[in-house]
N, C-alpha and C positions, 0 to 999 in steps of 0.2 A: 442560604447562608446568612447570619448574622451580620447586622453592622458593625463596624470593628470602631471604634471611636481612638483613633490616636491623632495625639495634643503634643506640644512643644514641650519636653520639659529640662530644665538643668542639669540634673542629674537624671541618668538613665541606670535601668537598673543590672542590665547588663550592655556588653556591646556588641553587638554583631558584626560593626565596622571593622572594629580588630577583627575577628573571627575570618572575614572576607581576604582580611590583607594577609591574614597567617595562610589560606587556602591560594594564596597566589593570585587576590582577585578572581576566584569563582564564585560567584554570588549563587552559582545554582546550586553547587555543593554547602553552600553556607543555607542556602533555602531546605535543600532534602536535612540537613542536621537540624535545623528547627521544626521542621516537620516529623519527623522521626522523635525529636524529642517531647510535642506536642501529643504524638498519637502514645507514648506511654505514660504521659504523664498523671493522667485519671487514677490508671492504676497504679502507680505509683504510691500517689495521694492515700487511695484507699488501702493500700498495705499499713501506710505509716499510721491512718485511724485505728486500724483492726488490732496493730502490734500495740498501741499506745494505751488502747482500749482493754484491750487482753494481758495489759502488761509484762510483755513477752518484750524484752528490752535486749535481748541478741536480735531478733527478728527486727526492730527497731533500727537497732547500730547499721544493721545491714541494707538496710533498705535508704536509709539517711547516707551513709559512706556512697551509693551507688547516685544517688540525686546529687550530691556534693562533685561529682564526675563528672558531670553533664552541666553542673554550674560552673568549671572552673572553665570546662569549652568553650563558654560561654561569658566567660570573664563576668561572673554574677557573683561580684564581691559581697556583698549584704549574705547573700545564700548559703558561700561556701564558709562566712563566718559561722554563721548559726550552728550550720553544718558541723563544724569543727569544737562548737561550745558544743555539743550532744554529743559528739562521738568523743570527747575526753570522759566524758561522764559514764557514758553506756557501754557496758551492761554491769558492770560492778558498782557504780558508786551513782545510783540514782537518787534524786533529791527533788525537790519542790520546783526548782528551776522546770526539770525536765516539760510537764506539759505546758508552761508557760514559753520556753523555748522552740517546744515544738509548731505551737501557733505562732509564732513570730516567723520561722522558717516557711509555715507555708502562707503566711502572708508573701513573702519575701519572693516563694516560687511564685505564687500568684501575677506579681508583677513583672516577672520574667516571662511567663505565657503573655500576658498583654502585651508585652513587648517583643515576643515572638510574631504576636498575630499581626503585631502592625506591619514589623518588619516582610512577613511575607503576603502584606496588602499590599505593599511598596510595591513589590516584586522585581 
């Protein structure tokens, strides 16, 4: 298993803590929902390349709307913005924004897994 490098930071990019307090303080069930959200999340990703790439911008909308679900769980404000600037746009009214959006969005996931992983280093 990889080393997981988590650091102190100000802003977090989502919070888990909430997540824990809405589940009643079950940290296990807040644990199995990062985990679950980790194990799709590869593929996830790779839909949103393949649809972006393919230009196939319902396939997009859809696969972004479903990541945007799993970010608001997750209280990943940055994510479910992105989120929400792509899916007013898609699939009718695509523009220049759109791939430049879409890499800000999985920056945005990106730091939601790091902060998954840490979370479930904590344990």
């Amino acid at each position: 298993m990889p080393t997981i490098s988590c650091t102190f930071q100000t802003s977090k990019p989502c919070d888990v803590d909430y997540l824990v307090q809405l589940l009643a303080g079950d940290r296990i069930a807040a644990q199995n929902l990062a985990r679950i959200f980790l194990d799709v999340y590869p593929g996830k990703i790779a839909l949103v390349d393949a649809a972006l790439n393919g230009n196939d911008w319902g396939a997009l909308r859809r696969v972004v709307h479903e990541l945007r679900g799993s970010c608001a769980l997750f209280s990943a404000t940055a994510c479910i913005n992105f989120a929400s600037k792509l899916e007013e746009v898609l699939p009718d009214h695509v523009d220049a924004s759109v791939p430049e959006n879409c890499a800000r969005f999985k920056d945005a996931l990106a730091e939601v897994v790091a902060e998954l992983n840490c979370f479930l280093a904590r344990g």
